[in-house]
DRENDO-1510 file (C-alpha; in Angstrom, 1 decimal, always signed):
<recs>
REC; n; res; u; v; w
REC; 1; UNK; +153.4; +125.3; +143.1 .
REC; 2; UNK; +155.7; +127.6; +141.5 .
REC; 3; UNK; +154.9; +131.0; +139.9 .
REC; 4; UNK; +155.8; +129.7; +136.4 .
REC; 5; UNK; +153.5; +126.6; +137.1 .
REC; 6; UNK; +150.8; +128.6; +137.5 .
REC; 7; UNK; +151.7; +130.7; +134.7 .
REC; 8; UNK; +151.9; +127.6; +132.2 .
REC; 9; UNK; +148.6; +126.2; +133.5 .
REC; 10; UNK; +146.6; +129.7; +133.2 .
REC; 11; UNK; +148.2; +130.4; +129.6 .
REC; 12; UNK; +146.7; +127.1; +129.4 .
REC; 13; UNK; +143.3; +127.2; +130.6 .
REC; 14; UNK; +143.1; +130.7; +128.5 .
REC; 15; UNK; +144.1; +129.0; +125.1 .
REC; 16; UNK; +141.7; +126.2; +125.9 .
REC; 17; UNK; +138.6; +128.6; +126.9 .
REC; 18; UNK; +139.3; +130.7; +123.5 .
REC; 19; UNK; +139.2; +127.5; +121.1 .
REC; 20; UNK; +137.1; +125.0; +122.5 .
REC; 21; UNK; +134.1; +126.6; +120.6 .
REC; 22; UNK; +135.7; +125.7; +116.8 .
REC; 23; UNK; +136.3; +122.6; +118.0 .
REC; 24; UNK; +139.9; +122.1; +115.4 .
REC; 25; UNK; +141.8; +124.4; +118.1 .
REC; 26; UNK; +141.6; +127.1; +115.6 .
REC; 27; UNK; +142.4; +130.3; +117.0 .
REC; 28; UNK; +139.7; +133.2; +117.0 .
REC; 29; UNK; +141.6; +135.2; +114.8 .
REC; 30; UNK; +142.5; +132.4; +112.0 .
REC; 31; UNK; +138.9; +131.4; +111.5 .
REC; 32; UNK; +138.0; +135.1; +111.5 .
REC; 33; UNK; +140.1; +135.0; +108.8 .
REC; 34; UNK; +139.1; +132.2; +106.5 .
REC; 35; UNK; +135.7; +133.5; +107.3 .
REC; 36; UNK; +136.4; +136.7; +105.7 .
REC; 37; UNK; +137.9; +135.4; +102.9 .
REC; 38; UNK; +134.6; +133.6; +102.1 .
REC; 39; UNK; +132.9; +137.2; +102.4 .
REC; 40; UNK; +132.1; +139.0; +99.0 .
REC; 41; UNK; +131.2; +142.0; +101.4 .
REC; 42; UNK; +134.7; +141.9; +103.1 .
REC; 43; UNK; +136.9; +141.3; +99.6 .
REC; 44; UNK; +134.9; +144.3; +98.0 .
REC; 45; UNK; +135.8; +146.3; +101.2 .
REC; 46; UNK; +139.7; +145.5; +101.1 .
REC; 47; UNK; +139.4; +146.1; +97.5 .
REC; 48; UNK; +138.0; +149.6; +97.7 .
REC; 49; UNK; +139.8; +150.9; +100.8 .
REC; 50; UNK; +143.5; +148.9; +99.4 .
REC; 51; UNK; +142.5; +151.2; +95.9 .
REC; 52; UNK; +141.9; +154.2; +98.4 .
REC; 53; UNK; +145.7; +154.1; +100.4 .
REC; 54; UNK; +147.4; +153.2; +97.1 .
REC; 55; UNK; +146.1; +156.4; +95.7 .
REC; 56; UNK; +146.7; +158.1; +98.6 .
REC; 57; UNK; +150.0; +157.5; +98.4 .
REC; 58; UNK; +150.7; +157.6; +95.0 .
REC; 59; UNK; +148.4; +160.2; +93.6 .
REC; 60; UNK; +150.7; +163.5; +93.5 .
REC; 61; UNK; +153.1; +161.6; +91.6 .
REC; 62; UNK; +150.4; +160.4; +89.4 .
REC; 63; UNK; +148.8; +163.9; +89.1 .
REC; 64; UNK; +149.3; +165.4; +85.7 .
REC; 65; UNK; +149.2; +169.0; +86.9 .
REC; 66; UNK; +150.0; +170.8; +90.2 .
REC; 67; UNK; +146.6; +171.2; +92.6 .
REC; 68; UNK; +147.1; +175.0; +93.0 .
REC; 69; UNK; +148.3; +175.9; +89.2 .
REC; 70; UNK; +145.4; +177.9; +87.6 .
REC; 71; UNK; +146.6; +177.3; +84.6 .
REC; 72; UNK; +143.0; +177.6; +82.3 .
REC; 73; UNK; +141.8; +180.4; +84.5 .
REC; 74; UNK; +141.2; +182.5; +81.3 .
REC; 75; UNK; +139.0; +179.9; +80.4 .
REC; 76; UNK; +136.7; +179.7; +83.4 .
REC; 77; UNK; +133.8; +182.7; +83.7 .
REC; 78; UNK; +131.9; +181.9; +87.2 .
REC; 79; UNK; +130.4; +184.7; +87.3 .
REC; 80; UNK; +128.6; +184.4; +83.9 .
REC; 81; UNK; +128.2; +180.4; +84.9 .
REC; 82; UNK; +130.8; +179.1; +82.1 .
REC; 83; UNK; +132.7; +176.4; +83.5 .
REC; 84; UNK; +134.9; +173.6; +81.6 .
REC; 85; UNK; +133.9; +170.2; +81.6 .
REC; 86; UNK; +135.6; +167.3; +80.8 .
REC; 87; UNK; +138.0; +166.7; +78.4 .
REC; 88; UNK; +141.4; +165.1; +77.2 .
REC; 89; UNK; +143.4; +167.4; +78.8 .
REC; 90; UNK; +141.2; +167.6; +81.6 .
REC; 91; UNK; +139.7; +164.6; +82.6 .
REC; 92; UNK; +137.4; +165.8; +85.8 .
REC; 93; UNK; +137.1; +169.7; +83.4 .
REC; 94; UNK; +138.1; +172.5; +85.9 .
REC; 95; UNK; +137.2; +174.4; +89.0 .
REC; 96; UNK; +136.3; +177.8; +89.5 .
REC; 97; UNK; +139.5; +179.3; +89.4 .
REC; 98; UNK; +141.3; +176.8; +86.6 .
REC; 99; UNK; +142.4; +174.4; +88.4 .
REC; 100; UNK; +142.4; +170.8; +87.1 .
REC; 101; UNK; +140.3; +168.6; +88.9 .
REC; 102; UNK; +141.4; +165.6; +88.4 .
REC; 103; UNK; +145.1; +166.6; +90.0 .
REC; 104; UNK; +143.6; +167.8; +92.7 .
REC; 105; UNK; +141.4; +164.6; +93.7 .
REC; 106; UNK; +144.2; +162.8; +93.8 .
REC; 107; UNK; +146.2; +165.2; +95.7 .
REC; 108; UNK; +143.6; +165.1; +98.1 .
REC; 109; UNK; +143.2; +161.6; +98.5 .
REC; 110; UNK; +146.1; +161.6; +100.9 .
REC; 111; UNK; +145.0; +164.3; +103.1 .
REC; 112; UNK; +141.2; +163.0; +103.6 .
REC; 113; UNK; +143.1; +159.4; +104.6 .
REC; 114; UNK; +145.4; +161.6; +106.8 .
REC; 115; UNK; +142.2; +163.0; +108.8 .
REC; 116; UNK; +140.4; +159.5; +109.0 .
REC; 117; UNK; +143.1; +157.4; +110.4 .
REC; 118; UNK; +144.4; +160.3; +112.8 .
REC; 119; UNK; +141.4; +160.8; +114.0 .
REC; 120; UNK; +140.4; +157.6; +114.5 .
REC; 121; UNK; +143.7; +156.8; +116.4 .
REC; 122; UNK; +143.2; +159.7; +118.8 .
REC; 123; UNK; +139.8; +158.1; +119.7 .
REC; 124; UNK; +141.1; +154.6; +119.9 .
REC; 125; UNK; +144.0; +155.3; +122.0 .
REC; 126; UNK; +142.5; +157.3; +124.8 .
REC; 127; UNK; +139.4; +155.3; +124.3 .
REC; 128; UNK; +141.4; +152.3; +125.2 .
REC; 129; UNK; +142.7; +153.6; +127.9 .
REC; 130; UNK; +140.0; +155.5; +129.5 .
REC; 131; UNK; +137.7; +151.8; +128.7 .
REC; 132; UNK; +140.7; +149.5; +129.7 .
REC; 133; UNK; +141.1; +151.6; +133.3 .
REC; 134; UNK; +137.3; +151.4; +134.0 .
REC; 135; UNK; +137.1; +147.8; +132.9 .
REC; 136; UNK; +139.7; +146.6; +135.1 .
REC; 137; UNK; +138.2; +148.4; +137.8 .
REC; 138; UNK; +135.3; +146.8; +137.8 .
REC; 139; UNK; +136.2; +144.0; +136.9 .
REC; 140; UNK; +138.7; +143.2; +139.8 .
REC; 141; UNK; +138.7; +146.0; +141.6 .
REC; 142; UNK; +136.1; +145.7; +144.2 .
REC; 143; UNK; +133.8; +147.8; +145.7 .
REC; 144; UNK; +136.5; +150.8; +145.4 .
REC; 145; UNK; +136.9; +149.6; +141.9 .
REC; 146; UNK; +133.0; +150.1; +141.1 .
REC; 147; UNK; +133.1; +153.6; +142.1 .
REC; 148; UNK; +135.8; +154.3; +139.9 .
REC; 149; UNK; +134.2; +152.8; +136.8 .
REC; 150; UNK; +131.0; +154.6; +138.4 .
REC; 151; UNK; +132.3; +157.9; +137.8 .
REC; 152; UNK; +134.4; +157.6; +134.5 .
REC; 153; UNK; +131.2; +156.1; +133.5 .
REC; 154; UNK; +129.4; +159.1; +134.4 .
REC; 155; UNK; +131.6; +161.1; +132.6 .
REC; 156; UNK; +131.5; +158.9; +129.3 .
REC; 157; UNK; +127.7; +158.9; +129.2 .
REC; 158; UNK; +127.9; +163.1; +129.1 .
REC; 159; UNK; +129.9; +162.9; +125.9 .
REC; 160; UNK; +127.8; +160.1; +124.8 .
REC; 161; UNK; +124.7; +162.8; +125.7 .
REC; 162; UNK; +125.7; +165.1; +122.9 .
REC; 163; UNK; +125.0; +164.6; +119.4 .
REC; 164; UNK; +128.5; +163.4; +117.5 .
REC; 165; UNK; +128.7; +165.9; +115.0 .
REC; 166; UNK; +127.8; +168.9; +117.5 .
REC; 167; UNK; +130.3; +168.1; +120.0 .
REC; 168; UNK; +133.0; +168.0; +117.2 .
REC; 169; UNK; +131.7; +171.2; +116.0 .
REC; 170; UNK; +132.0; +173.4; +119.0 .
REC; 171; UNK; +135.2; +171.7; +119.5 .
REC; 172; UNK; +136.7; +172.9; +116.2 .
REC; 173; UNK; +134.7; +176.2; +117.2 .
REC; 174; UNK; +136.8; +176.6; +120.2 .
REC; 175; UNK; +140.4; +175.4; +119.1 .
REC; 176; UNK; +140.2; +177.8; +115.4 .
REC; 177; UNK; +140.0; +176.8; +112.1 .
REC; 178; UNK; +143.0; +174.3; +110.6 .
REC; 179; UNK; +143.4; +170.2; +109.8 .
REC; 180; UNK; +144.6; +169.6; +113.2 .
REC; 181; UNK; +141.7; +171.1; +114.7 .
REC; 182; UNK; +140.0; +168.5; +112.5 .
REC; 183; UNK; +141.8; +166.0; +113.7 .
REC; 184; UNK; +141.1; +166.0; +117.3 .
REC; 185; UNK; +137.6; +167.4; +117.1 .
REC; 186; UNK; +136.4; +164.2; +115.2 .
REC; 187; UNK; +139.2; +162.0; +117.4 .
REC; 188; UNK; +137.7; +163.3; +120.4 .
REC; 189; UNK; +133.7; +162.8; +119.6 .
REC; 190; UNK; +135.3; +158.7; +119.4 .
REC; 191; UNK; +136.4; +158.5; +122.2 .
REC; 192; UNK; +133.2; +157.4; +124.1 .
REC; 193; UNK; +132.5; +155.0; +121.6 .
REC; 194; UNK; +135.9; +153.2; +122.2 .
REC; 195; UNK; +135.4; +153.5; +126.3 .
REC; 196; UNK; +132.2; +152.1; +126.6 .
REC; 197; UNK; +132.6; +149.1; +123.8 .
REC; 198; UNK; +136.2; +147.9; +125.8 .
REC; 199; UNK; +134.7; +148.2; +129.1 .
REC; 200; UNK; +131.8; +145.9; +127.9 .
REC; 201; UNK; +134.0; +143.7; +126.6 .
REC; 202; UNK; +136.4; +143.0; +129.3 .
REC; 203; UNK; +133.2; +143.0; +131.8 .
REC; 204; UNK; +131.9; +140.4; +129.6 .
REC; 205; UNK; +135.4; +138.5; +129.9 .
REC; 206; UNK; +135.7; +139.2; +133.2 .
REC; 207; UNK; +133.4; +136.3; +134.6 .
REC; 208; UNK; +135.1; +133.8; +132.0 .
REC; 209; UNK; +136.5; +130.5; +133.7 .
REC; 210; UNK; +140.4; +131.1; +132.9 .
REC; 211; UNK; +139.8; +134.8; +135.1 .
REC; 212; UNK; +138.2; +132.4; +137.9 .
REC; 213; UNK; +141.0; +129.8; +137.5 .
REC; 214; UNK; +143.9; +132.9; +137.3 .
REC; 215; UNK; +141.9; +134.0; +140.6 .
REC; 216; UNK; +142.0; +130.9; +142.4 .
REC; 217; UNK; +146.0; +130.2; +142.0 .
REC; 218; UNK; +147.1; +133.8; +143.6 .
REC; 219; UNK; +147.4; +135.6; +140.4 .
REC; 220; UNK; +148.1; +139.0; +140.7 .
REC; 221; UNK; +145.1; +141.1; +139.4 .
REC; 222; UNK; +146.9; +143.6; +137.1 .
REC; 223; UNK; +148.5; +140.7; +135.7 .
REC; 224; UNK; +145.2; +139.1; +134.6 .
REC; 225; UNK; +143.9; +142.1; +133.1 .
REC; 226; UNK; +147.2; +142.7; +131.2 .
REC; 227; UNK; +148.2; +139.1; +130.0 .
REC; 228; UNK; +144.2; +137.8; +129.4 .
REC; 229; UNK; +141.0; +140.0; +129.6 .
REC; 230; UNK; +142.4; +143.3; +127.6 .
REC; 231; UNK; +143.7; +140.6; +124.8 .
REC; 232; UNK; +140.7; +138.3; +124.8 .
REC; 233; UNK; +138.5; +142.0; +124.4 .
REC; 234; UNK; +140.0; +143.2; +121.8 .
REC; 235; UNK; +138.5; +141.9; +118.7 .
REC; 236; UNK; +135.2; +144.3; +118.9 .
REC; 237; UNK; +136.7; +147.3; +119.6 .
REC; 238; UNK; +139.3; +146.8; +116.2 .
REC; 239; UNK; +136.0; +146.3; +114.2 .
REC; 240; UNK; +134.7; +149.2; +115.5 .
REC; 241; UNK; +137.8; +150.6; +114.5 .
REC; 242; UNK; +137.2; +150.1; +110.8 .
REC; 243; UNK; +133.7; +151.1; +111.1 .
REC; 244; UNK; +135.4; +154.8; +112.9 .
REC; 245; UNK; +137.8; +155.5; +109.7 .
REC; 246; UNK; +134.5; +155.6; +107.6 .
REC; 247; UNK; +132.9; +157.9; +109.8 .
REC; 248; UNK; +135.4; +159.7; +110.9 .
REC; 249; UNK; +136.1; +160.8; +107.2 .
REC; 250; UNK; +132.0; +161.6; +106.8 .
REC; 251; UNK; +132.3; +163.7; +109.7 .
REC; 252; UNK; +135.9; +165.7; +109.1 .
REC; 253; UNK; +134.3; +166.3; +105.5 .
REC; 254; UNK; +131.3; +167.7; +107.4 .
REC; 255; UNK; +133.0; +170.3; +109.5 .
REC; 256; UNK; +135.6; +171.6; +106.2 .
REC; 257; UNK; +131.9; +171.6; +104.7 .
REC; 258; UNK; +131.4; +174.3; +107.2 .
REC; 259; UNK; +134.4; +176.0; +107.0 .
REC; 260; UNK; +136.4; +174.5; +110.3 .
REC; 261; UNK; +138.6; +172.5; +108.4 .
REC; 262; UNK; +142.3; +173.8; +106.9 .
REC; 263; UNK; +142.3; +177.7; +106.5 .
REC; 264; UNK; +143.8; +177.5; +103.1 .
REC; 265; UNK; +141.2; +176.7; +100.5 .
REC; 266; UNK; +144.1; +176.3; +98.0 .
REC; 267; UNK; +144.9; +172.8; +99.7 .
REC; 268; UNK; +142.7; +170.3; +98.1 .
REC; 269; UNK; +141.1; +167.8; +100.3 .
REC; 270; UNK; +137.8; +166.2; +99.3 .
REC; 271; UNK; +135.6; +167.9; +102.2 .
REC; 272; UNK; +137.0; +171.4; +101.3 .
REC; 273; UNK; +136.5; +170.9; +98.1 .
REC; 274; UNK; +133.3; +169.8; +98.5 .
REC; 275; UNK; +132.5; +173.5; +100.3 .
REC; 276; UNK; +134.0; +175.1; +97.4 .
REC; 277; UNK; +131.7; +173.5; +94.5 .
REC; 278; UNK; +128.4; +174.4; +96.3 .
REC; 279; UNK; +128.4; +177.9; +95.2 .
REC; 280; UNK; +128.5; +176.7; +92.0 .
REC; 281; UNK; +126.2; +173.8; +91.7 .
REC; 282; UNK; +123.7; +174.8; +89.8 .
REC; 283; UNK; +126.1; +175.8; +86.5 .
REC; 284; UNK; +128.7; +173.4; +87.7 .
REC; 285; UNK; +127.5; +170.2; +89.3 .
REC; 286; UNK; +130.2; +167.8; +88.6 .
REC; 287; UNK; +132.6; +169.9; +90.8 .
REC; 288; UNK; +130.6; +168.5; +93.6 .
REC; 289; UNK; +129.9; +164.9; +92.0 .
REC; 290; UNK; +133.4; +164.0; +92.8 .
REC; 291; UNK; +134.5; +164.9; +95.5 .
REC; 292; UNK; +131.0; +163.8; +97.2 .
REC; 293; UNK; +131.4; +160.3; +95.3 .
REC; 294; UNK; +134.8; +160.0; +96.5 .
REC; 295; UNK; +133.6; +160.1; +100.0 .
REC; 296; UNK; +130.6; +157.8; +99.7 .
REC; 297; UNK; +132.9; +155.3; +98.3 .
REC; 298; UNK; +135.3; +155.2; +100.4 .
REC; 299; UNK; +133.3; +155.2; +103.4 .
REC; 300; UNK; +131.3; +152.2; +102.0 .
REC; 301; UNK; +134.8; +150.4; +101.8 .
REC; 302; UNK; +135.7; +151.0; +105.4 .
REC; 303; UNK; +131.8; +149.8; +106.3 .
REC; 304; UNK; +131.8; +146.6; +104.5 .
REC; 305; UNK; +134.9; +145.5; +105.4 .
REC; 306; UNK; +134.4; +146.7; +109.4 .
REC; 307; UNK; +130.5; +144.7; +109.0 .
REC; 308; UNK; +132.4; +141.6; +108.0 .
REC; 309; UNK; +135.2; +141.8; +110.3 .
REC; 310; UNK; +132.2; +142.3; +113.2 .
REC; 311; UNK; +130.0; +138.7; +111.5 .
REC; 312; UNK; +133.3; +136.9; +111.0 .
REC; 313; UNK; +134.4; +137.3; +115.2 .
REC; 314; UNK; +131.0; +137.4; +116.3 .
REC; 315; UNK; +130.6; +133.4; +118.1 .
REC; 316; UNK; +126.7; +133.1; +117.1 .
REC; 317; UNK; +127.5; +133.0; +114.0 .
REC; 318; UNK; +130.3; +131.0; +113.8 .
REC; 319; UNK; +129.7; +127.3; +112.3 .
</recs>
C-alpha cells in the first residue's frame, strides 16, 4: 500500500471519527457555529466586544479633544474638591487636571485592547507550544516521552502554584514599570493555563480510533500529531482564549492600578486612569465610574461570548 493510500484512508478515518456524532456529516466547527448563532449569550458577546474594537480603532478620530490638552484646567480646584461634571461641551465633565474625559476614554480604548490581545497571544503561543511538546510526548512518545511531559509538567504545576495576579506582579516588579512590562507579565501568568488545557486535550485525542488506525499503517508519529491530534485539540484551548482577553484586561488594569503599568500618567488607558481617579473619589466619583464600567463591560463581552463558544463545542451538549 502506498504512502498516499494510507494518507487518503487516515484523512479518512479522521473526518469520519470527527462527524459521526451530528450524524448530517456536519463538521465540528459549522454546528458550533449555527449553535452560536441560536445563543442570546454569544450575539450579546460579539455585540459588545465588535462595539469594543470598532472604538478602539476609531476612537482618536472620534475624540473631540486631544487626551493630554488641559484645556479647562482653570476650571478644576482638586484641592478644594471642585471638579466639573458633565456637560455639552464635556460629555464625561473633566479630570483633575482639565482634561476632557470623554476624549480620553476613547483614546484609551485602543491601548486597553492592545494589552488584552498581546497578552493573551504571548500566553497562547508559548502555551501552545510548551502544551503541544508535552502532549506529543506522552502521547506517542513512550516511556522516554512520559518523562519529558513528567518534568515540563512539573514545571507547569509551579507556575500554576502561584496565585495569577502575584506572579504577574513580581514579574512587572522585576522587569520596571512600562506597557510592555504589562504585556508580558499578564502574557506570562497564561501561559500554564494554555499548557495544561492542550496537553489534556491531545491526551484525550490521543487514544481516539483514527490515532490507532494512523498507528497501525506505519504512520510516522510526528506526522500524526501534526496533521490529526494538535488540529482535533484545538477547539478548547481557542475558547479559553476568549475567556484570557477578558481577564487578561482585569488583570493588566490591576497592576496600572498599582502603578506597574506605562510610566507616563499622561497616556490614557482605562486601568491608569482608573489609579488616577481614586484620589479623588470621594468629591469626584464619576472619574472612576467610567473607566471601571468600561472594564466590566468589556470583560463581560469577552466571557459571554468565550462561555458560548465553550457550550456550543462541548459534545454533551450537542443535540
Amino acid at each position: 500500500m502506498s504512502v498516499a493510500t494510507k494518507t487518503e484512508k487516515i484523512q479518512r478515518l479522521a473526518e469520519l471519527t470527527a462527524t459521526k456524532e451530528t450524524g448530517t456529516g456536519a463538521s465540528l466547527w459549522r454546528e458550533a457555529f449555527r449553535r452560536l448563532k441560536r445563543s442570546k449569550m454569544a450575539i450579546i458577546g460579539a455585540v459588545v466586544i465588535s462595539l469594543f474594537v470598532v472604538l478602539a480603532i476609531v476612537g482618536p478620530y472620534l475624540a473631540p479633544h486631544a487626551a493630554t490638552a488641559q484645556t479647562w484646567r482653570n476650571e478644576v480646584f482638586p484641592n478644594r474638591g471642585e471638579f466639573v461634571g458633565p456637560r455639552g461641551e464635556n460629555w464625561f465633565g473633566l479630570d483633575h487636571l482639565g482634561r476632557d474625559m470623554f476624549s480620553r476614554m476613547l483614546i484609551g480604548a485602543r491601548q486597553t485592547l492592545l494589552v488584552g490581545v498581546v497578552a493573551t497571544l504571548i500566553g497562547l503561543v508559548i502555551g501552545f507550544l510548551i502544551g503541544g511538546l508535552s502532549g506529543a510526548a506522552a502521547t506517542l512518545g513512550g516511556d522516554a516521552g512520559r518523562r519529558v511531559d513528567s518534568v515540563i509538567m512539573r514545571f507547569i504545576d509551579m507556575m500554576l502554584a502561584m496565585p495569577s495576579l502575584l506572579l504577574a506582579v513580581s514579574i512587572a516588579a522585576v522587569m520596571g514599570q512600562s506597557l510592555t512590562t504589562v504585556m508580558i507579565a499578564v502574557g506570562v501568568v497564561q501561559i500554564p493555563v494554555f499548557a495544561r488545557l492542550l496537553r489534556g486535550s491531545m491526551l484525550a485525542q490521543g487514544g481516539a480510533d483514527y490515532v490507532l488506525a494512523a498507528k497501525s499503517l506505519g504512520v510516522r508519529k510526528r506526522r500524526i500529531v501534526v496533521s490529526q491530534i494538535i488540529p482535533n485539540s484545538l477547539s478548547p484551548v481557542i475558547v479559553q482564549a476568549t475567556l484570557s482577553l477578558a481577564t487578561a484586561i482585569i488583570e493588566a488594569a490591576a497592576l496600572s492600578y498599582l502603578g506597574l503599568g506605562n510610566p507616563d500618567p499622561a497616556v490614557p488607558e482605562w486601568g491608569v486612569m482608573l489609579t488616577q481617579a481614586q484620589r479623588f473619589f470621594d468629591n469626584a466619583p464619576l472619574m472612576a465610574v467610567y473607566p471601571a464600567v468600561g472594564i466590566i463591560i468589556t470583560a463581560l463581552g469577552f466571557t459571554l461570548l468565550g462561555e458560548a463558544m465553550r457550550e456550543a463545542l462541548d459534545p454533551k451538549l450537542r443535540g
